[in-house]
N, C-alpha and C positions, 0 to 999 in steps of 0.2 A: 226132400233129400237133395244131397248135390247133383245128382243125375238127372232129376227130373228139372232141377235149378238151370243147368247146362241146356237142357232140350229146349226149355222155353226159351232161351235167350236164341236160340239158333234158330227157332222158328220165328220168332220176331225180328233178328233180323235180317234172315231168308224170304218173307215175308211179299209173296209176288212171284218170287222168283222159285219160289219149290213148286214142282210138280203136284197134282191133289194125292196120286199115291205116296208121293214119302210123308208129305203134311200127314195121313191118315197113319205112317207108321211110328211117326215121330210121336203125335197125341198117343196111342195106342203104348206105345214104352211108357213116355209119361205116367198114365195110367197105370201099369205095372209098380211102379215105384209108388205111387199116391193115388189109389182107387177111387179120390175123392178129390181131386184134385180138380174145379168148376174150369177152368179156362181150359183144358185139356180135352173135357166133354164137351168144350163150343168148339172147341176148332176142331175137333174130332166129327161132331155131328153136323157143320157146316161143309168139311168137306166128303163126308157122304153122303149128304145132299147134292151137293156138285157132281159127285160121280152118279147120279139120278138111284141112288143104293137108301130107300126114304124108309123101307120099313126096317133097314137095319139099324137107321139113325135111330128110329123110334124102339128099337129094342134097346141098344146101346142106354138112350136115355132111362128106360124104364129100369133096366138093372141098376142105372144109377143111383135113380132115385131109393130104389129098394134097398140100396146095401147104406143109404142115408139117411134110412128112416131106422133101418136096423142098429147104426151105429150111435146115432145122437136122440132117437125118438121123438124127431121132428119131421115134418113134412119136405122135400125140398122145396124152397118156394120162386121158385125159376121155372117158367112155364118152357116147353120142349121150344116152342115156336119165339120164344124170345131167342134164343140159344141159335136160332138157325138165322135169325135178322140182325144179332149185334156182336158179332165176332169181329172181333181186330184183325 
C-alpha cells in the first residue's frame, strides 16, 4: 500500500538517525498495512534485538512465519538469524 510505501522510504532515509523505539514503530505500522511485508520484519526484529527484547523478536518472527505458511502454504525460507545479521 502507499502507507507502508511512505514508511519504508522514511525509514531508509532516517536510517541512523531514528531512534530504536520509532524504527520499532514505524516497522510495526508497516506491518499493520502489509502483515507480510519481509523488510519490515528485519528491521522490526533487528531492532528489538538492539533493544536486548530477543524473545519478542523470536515471537514477532514465529507469527510471521505462521500467518506465511497460512497464506501461501510455503515454508518462509528466511531463517530468524539471518533477519537479525542482514538488515539495511
Amino acid at each position: 500500500t502507499e502507507v507502508d510505501s511512505i514508511l519504508s522510504k522514511v525509514y531508509k532515509a532516517q536510517n541512523g538517525k531514528l531512534e530504536t523505539e520509532i524504527i520499532i514503530k514505524l516497522a510495526n505500522t508497516i506491518l499493520l498495512f502489509d502483515n507480510l511485508n519481509e523488510q519490515a520484519l528485519g528491521i522490526l526484529i533487528k531492532a528489538l534485538v538492539v533493544e536486548g527484547k530477543h524473545g519478542q523478536a523470536q515471537n514477532v518472527y514465529q507469527s510471521f512465519a505462521k500467518n506465511y505458511k497460512a497464506l501461501y502454504n510455503e515454508t518462509f525460507n528466511i531463517e530468524y538469524q539471518q533477519l537479525v545479521e542482514n538488515v539495511d
